[in-house]
C-alpha positions as CSV (number, residue, x, y, z in Angstrom):
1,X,-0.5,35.5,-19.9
2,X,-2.7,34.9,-16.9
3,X,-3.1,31.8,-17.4
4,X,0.6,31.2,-17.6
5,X,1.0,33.0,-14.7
6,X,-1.3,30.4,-12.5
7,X,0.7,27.7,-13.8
8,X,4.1,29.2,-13.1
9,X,3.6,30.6,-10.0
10,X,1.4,27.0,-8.8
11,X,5.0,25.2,-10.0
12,X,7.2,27.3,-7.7
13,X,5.0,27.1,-5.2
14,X,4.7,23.1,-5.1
15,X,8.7,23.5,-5.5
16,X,9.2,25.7,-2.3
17,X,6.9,23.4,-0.5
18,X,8.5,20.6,-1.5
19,X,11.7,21.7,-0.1
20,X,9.9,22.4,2.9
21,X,8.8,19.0,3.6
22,X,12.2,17.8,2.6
23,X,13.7,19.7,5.5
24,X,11.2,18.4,7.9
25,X,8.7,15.4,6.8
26,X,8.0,14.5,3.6
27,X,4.9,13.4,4.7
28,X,4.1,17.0,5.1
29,X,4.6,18.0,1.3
30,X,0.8,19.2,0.0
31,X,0.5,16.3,-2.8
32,X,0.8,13.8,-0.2
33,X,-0.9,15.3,2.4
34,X,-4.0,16.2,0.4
35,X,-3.6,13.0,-1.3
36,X,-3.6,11.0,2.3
37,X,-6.5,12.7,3.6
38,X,-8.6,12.1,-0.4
39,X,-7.9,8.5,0.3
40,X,-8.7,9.2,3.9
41,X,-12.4,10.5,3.5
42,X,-12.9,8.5,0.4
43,X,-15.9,6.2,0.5
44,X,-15.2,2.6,1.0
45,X,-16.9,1.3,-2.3
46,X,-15.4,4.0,-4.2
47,X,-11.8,3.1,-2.9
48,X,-12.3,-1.1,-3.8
49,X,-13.3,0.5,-7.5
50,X,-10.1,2.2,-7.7
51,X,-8.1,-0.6,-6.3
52,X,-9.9,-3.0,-9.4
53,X,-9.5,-0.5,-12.1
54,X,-5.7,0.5,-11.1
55,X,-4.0,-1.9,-8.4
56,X,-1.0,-1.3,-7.5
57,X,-1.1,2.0,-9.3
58,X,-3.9,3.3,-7.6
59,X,-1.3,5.6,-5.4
60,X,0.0,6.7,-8.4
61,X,-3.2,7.4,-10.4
62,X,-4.5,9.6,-6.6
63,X,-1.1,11.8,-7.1
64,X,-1.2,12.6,-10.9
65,X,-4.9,13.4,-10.3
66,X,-4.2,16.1,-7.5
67,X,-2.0,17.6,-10.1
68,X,-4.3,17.4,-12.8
69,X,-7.0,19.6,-10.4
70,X,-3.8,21.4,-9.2
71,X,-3.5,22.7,-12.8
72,X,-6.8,23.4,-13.6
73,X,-7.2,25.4,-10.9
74,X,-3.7,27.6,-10.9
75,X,-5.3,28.4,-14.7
76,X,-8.3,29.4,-13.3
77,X,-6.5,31.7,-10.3
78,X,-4.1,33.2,-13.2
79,X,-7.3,34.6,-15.1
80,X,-8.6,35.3,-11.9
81,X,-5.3,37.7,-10.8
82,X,-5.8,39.5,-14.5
83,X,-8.9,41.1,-13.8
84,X,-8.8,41.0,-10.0
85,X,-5.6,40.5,-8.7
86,X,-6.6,40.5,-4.6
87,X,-9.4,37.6,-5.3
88,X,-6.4,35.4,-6.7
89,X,-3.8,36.0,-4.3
90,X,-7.0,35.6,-1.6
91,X,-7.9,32.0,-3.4
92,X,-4.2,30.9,-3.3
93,X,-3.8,31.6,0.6
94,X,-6.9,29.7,0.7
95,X,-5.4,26.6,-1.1
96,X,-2.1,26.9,1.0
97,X,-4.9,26.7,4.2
98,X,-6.3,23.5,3.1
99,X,-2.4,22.3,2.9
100,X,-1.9,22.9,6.1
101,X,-5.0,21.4,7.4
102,X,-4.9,18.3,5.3
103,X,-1.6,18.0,6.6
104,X,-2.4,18.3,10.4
105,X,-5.2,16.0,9.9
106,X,-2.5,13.0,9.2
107,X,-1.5,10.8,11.6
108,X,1.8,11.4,13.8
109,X,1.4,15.6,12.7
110,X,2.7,18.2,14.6
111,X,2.1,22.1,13.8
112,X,5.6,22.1,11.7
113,X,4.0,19.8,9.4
114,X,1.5,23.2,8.4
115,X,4.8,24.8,7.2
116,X,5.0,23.5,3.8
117,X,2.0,24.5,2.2
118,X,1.9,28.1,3.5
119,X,5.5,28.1,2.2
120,X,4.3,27.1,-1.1
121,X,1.2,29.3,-0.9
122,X,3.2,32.5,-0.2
123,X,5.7,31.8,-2.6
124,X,2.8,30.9,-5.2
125,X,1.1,34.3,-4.2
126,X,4.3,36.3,-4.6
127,X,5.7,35.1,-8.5
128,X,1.8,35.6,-9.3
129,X,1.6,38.9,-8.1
130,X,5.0,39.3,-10.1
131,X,4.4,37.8,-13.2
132,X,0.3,39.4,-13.6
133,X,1.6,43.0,-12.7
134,X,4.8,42.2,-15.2
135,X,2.3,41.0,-17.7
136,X,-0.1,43.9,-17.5
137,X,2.5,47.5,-17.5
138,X,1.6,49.9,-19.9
139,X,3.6,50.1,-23.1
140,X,6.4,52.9,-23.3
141,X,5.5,56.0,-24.1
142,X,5.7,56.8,-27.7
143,X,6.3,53.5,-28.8
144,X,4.7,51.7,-31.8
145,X,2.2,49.5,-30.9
146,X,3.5,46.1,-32.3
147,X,7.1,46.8,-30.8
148,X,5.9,47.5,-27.7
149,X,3.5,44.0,-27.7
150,X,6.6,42.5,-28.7
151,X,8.9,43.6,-26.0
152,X,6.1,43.4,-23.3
153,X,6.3,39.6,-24.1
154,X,9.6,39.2,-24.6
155,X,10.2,40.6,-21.1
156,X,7.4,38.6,-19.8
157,X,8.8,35.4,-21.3
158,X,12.1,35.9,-19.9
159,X,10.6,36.4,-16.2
160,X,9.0,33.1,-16.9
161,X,11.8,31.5,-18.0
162,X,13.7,32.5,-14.8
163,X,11.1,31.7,-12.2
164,X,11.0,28.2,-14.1
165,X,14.7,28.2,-13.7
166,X,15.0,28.8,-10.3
167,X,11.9,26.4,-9.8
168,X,13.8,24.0,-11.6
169,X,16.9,24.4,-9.0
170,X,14.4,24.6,-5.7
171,X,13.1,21.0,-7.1
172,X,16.2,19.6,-7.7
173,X,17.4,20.7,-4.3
174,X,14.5,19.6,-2.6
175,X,14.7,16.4,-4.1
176,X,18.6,15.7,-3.0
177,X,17.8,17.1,0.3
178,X,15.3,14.2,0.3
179,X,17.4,11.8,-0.8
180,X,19.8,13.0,1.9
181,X,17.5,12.5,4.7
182,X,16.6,9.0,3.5
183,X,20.4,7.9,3.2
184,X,20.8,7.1,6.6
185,X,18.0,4.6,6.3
186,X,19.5,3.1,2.5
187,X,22.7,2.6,4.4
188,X,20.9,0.9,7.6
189,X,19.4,-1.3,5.6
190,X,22.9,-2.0,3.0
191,X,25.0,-2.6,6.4
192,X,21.9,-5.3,7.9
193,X,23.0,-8.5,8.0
194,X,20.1,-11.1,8.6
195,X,20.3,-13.4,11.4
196,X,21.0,-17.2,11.3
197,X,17.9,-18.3,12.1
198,X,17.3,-20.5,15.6
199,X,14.5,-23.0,14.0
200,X,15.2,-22.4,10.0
201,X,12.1,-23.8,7.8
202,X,12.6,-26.8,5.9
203,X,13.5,-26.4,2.1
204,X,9.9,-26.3,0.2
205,X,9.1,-29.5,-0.5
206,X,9.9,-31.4,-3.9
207,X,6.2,-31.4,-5.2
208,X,5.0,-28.0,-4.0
209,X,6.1,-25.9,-7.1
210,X,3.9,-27.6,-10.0
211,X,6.1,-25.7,-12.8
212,X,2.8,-25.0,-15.0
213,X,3.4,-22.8,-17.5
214,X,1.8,-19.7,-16.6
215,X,1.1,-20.6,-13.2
216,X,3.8,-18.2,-10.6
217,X,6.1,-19.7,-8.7
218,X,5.4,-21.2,-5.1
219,X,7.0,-18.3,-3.0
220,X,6.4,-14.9,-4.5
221,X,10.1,-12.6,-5.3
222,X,9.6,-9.8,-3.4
223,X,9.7,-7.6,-6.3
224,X,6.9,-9.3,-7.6
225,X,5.2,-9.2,-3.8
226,X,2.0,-7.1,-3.8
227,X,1.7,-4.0,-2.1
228,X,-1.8,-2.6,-0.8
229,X,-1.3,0.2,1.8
230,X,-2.7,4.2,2.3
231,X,1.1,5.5,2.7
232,X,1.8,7.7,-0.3
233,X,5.4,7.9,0.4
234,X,6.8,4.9,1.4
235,X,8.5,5.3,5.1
236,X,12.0,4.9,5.1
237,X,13.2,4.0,8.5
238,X,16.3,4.0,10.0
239,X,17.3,0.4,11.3
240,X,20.2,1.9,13.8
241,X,17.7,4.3,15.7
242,X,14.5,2.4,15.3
243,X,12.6,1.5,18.2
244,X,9.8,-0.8,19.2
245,X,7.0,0.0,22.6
246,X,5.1,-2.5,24.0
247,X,2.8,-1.2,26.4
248,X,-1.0,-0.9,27.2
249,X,-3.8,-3.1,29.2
250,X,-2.4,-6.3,30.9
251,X,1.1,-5.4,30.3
252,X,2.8,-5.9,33.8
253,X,6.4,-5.7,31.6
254,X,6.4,-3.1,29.4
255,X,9.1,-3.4,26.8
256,X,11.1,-1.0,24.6
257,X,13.3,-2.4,22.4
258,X,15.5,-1.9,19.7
259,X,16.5,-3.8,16.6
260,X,19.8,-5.4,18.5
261,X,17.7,-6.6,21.2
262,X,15.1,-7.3,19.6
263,X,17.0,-10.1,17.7
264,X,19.0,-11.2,20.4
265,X,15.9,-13.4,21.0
266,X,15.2,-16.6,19.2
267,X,15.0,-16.4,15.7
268,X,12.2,-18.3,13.4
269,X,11.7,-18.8,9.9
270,X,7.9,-19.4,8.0
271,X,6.6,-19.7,5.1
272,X,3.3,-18.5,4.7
273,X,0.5,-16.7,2.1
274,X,-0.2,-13.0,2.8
275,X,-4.1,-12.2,1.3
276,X,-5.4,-8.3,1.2
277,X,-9.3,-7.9,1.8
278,X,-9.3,-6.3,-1.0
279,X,-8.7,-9.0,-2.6
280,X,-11.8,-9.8,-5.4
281,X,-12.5,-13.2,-5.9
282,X,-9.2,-14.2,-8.5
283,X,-7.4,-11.2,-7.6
284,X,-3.7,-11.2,-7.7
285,X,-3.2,-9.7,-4.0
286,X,-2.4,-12.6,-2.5
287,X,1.7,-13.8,-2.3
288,X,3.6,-16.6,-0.3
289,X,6.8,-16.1,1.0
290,X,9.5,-17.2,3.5
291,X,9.6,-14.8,6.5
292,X,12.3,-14.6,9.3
293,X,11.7,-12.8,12.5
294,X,10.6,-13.1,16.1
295,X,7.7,-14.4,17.2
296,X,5.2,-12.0,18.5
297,X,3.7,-14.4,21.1
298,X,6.9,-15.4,22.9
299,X,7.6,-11.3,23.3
300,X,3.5,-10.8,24.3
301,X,4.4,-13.4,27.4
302,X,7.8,-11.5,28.2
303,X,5.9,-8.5,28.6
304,X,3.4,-10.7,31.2
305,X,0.8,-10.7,28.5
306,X,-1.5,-13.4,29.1
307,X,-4.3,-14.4,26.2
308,X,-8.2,-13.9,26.7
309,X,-8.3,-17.7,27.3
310,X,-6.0,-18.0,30.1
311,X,-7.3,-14.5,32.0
312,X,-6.2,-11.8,30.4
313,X,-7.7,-8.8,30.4
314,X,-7.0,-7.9,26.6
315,X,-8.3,-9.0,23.5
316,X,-6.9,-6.4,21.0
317,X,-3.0,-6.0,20.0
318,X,-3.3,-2.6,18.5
319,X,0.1,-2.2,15.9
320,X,1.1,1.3,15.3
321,X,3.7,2.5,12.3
322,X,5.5,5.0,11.9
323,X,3.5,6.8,9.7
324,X,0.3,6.5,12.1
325,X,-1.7,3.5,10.5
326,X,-3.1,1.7,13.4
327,X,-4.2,-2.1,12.9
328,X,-6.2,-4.4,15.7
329,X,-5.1,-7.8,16.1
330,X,-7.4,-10.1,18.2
331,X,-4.7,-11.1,20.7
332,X,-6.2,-15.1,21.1
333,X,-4.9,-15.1,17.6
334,X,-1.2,-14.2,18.2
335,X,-1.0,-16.4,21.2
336,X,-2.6,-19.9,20.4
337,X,0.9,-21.4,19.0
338,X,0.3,-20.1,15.0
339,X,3.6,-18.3,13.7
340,X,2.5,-14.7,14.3
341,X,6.1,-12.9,13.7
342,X,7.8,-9.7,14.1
343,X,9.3,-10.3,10.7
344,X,12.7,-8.4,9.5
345,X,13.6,-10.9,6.7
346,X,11.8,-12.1,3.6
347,X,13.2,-14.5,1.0
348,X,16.1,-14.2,2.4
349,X,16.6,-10.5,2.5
350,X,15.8,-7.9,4.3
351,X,12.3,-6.5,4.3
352,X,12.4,-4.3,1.4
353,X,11.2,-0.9,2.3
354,X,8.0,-1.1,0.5
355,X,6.9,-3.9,2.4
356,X,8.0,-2.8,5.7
357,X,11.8,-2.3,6.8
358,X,13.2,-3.1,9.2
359,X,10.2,-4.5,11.2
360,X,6.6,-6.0,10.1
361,X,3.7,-7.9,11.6
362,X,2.8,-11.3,10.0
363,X,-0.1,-13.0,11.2
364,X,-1.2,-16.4,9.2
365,X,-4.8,-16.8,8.8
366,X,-5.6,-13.4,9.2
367,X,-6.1,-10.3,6.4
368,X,-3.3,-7.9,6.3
369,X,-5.6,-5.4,7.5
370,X,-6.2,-6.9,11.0
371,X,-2.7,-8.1,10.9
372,X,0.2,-7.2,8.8
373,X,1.6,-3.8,10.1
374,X,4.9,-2.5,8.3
375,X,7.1,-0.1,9.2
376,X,5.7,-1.3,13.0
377,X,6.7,1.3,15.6
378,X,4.5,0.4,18.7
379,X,2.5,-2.0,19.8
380,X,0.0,-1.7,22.6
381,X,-3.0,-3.8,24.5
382,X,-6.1,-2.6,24.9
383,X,-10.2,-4.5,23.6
384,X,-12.1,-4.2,20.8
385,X,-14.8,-3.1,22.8
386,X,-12.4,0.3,23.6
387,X,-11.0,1.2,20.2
388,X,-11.3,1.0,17.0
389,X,-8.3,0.7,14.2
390,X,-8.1,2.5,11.5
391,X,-10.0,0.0,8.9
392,X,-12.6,-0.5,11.4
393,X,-13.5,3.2,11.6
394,X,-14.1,2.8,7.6
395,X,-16.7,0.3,7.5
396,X,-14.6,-3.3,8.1
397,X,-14.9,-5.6,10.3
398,X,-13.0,-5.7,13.5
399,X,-12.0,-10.0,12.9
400,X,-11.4,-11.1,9.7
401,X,-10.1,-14.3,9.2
402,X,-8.7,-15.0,5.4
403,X,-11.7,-17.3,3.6
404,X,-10.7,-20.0,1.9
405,X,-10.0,-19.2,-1.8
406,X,-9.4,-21.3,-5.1
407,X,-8.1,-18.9,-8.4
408,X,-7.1,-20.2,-11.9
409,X,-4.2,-18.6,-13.0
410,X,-4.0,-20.0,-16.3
411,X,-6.0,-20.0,-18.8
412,X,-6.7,-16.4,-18.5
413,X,-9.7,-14.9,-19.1
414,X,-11.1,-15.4,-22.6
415,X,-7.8,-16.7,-23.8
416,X,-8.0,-18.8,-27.5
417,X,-7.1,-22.1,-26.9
418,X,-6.6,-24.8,-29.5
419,X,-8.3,-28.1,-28.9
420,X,-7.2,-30.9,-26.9
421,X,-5.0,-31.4,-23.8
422,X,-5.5,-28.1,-21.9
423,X,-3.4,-27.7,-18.2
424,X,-5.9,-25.8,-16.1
425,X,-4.2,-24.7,-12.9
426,X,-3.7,-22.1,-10.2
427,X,-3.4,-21.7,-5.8
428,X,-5.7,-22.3,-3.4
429,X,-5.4,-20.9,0.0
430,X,-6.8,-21.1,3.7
431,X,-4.1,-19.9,6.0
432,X,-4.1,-21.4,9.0
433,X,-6.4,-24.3,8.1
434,X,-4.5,-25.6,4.8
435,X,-6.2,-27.1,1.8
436,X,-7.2,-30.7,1.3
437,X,-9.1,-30.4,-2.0
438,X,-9.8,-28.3,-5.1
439,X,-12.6,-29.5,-7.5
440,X,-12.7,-27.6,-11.2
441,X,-16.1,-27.8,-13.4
442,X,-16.7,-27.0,-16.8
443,X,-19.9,-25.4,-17.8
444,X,-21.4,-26.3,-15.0
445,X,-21.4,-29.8,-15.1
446,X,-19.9,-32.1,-12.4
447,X,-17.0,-31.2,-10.2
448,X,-13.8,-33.2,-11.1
449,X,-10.6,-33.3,-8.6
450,X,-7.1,-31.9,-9.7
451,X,-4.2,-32.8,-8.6
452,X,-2.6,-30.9,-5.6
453,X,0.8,-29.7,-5.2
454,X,2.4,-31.1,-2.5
455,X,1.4,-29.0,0.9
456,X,3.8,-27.1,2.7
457,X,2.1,-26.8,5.7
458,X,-1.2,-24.9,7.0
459,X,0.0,-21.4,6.5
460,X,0.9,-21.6,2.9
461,X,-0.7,-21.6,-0.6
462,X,-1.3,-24.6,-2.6
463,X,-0.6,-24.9,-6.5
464,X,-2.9,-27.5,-8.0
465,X,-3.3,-28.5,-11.9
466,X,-6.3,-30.2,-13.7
467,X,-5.8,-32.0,-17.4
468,X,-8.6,-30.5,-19.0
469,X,-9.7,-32.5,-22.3
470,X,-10.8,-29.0,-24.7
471,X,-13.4,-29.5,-27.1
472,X,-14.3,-26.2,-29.4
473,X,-16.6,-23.6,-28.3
474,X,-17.0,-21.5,-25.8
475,X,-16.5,-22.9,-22.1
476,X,-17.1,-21.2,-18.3
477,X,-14.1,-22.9,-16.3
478,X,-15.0,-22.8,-12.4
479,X,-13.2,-23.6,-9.0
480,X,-13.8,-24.2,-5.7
481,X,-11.5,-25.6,-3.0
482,X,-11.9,-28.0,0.6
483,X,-9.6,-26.5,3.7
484,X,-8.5,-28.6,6.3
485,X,-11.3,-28.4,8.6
486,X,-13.8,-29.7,6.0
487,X,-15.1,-26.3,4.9
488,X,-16.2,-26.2,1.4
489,X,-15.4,-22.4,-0.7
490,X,-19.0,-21.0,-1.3
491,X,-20.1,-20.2,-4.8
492,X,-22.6,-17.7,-3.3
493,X,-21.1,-13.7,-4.3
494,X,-20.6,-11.2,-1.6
495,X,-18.3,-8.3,-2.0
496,X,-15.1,-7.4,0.0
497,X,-16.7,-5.5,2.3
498,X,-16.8,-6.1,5.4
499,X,-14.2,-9.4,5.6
500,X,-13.8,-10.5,2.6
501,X,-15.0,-11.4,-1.2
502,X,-16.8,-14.8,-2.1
503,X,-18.0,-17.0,-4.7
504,X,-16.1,-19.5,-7.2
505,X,-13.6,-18.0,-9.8
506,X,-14.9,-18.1,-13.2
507,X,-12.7,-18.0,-16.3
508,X,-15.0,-17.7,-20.0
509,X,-12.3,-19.2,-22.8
510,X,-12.6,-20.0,-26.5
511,X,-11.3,-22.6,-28.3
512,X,-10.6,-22.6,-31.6
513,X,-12.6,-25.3,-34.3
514,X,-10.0,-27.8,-35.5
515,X,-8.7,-27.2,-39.1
């Protein structure tokens, strides 16, 4: 019975809580606050592990995790509260404390953001004290033993049952209430209508998409689009009342702006390749896709921002979202003539939420981390000599251009293959720079050239395919690729930390003996 108490009480308490970050921030809620500020004070090599072992789901992995220890623990308070009953209601205020402080510690917090856990802690504390002192009465006086077992649990059962009820109702509440406060920014984004843009991209160019089987196609579906970012609950911002500052060192124009005027300016569209630092050598978080928006060096000027080249007395563009990631841009980067964007479109639609809505950063040639704010809510100059972004304060560097890159997508690693004519093929990227040639080696013997898609500009991705002659037996398949400016990709290995992974991708494959 104790232990069923922890677990009961712990569940109306994360209910109450939850309705109490519904009301206010869901930010706020204790999951995601103690899960932000885990991922927060995690170290930097155990953080790249997770991201290897679980991707994309590495978010969801950190939140079913909390709950796991979540559990454990309310078992060990409920056998706690049977033999001392102050210690447990003592050990859950504490919990509720280190709620409230994880959630102060976030970014953009304000005392109201505290609320949630001690809600959930005093609620926690109360059905505990409930269901322990319900669980250890005496047995009526005069009444057999095994009828009075049996009707102590029975009326213990049924107090369960209703505090798991009305749990059950708080949740349910809690989650419409959530729902509710999001729908204004689901209907901003239903009613957005993308702009026509002023300088459209050309159509991708016959050539580009190879069509290999199992090689992806040349711009990325957004569904498909990967997503690397610390925000546990994806922002949902609200298009109609969202508002952009641009403010800070060198700024003699500072500039608010809101998602009409923002667009009333001229309109671009660009494709170009997106690559996390995170990014292992043949990792899948790179993606290419077609973005519309405003570029971010035309607005920089407006505001009387002038580069580090020409005078100016910035060299960091420091994006803020709404959720209180900060990310340093060099500012000579956004202003030498590249397609640095204030994005609101991609593929055609609107930015989805998960990747930003209704306003992103897009920088070619840089890593997302120095470059690719969503859910962008400020933007202000200032050096890198003055500040540090978020990243940088967790070991990365402050620059990081994207290195360039060669993967084979297909074959995959240690597929069977029968012998003969084998299609080896993948992308090659070098944003900024473009690529101009990829070699492919088998076993280590002498690089031969494959045949490039056809290039759709600097800033984008480059499929290539190699006829590969298979003879059976195990083979190592390697890559490397040639940018624009002559720069061959390294074979020598270094790991994603500080800017970036290196060395050739390797695939191992077998293929079968004929007959």
């Amino acid at each position: 019975m104790g232990a069923v108490s922890g677990i009961v009480a712990a569940v109306a308490g994360l209910a109450s809580a939850q309705l109490a970050a519904a009301a206010g921030r869901p930010e706020a809620s204790p999951v995601t606050a103690v899960g932000g500020a885990v991922v927060d004070l995690t170290p930097v090599a155990v953080r790249e592990w997770a991201i290897r072992l679980f991707g994309t789901s590495d978010k969801l992995v950190l939140g079913l995790g909390i709950l796991a220890v979540l559990a454990a623990l309310a078992v060990g308070t409920g056998l706690l509260a049977v033999r001392h009953l102050p210690a447990a209601l003592a050990v859950t205020g504490g919990f509720g404390l280190v709620g409230a402080l994880a959630a102060l510690s976030r970014p953009e917090a304000s005392w109201r953001d505290a609320l949630p856990s001690l809600v959930g802690a005093l609620v926690s504390a109360g059905v505990l004290y409930l269901l322990v002192t319900a669980a250890g009465r005496t047995r009526p006086a005069g009444a057999p033993q095994g009828r009075a077992d049996s009707m102590d649990r029975r009326r213990f059962g049924r107090l369960v049952a209703a505090v798991l009820a009305a749990s059950a109702g708080v949740g349910i509440g809690a989650r419409r209430l959530g729902a509710h406060g999001s729908a204004d920014a689901t209907a901003s984004r239903a009613r957005f209508r993308l702009p026509r843009p002023t300088v459209p991209a050309p159509p991708v160019p016959a050539g580009a998409d190879l069509r290999v089987p199992g090689l992806g196609p040349f711009l990325t579906p957004n569904q498909d689009f990967y997503r690397v970012d610390t925000a546990l609950v994806v922002p949902r911002v609200d298009a109609d009342t969202w508002r952009l500052r641009i403010h800070g060192e060198g700024v003699t124009r500072p500039l608010e702006l809101d998602l009409r005027q923002l667009l009333a300016r001229p309109v671009v569209e660009h494709d170009i390749t997106l690559t996390c630092v995170s990014n292992e050598v043949g990792g899948p978080y790179a993606g290419n896709a077609r973005w519309l928006g405003v570029r971010l060096g035309d607005l920089l000027r407006e505001a009387g921002v002038r580069p580090p080249s020409q005078g100016g007395t910035a060299d960091q563009l420091v994006a803020r979202s709404v959720d209180g990631m900060t990310i340093g841009t060099p500012v000579e980067a956004v202003m030498d003539g590249r397609a640095a964007l204030l994005a609101v479109g991609m593929n055609g639609r609107p930015l989805p939420f998960a990747h930003g809505f209704p306003v992103r950063m897009v920088v070619p040639g840089l890593y997302g981390y120095v470059s690719a704010c969503k859910w962008l809510a400020e933007l202000r100059l200032t050096t890198f000599a003055a500040y540090d972004a978020y990243w940088v304060r967790r070991s990365w560097a402050q620059q990081a251009v994207v290195k360039t890159q060669a993967r084979i997508d297909t074959p995959r690693p240690y597929a069977d293959l029968s012998p003969g004519r084998v299609a080896v093929a993948g992308v090659a990227w070098a944003q900024h720079r473009g690529i101009e040639r990829v070699q492919v080696r088998v076993d280590g013997g002498p690089w031969q050239e494959a045949r490039l898609g056809t290039a759709d500009g600097v800033d984008t991705w480059r499929q290539w395919v190699w006829p590969w002659q298979a003879t059976p037996g195990r083979h190592r398949l390697e890559v490397r690729a040639t940018d624009g400016a002559g720069a061959v990709q390294t074979g020598v290995r270094t790991g994603t930390v500080p800017d970036g992974a290196t060395r050739w991708h390797t695939v191992d494959v077998n293929v079968r003996a004929l007959g």
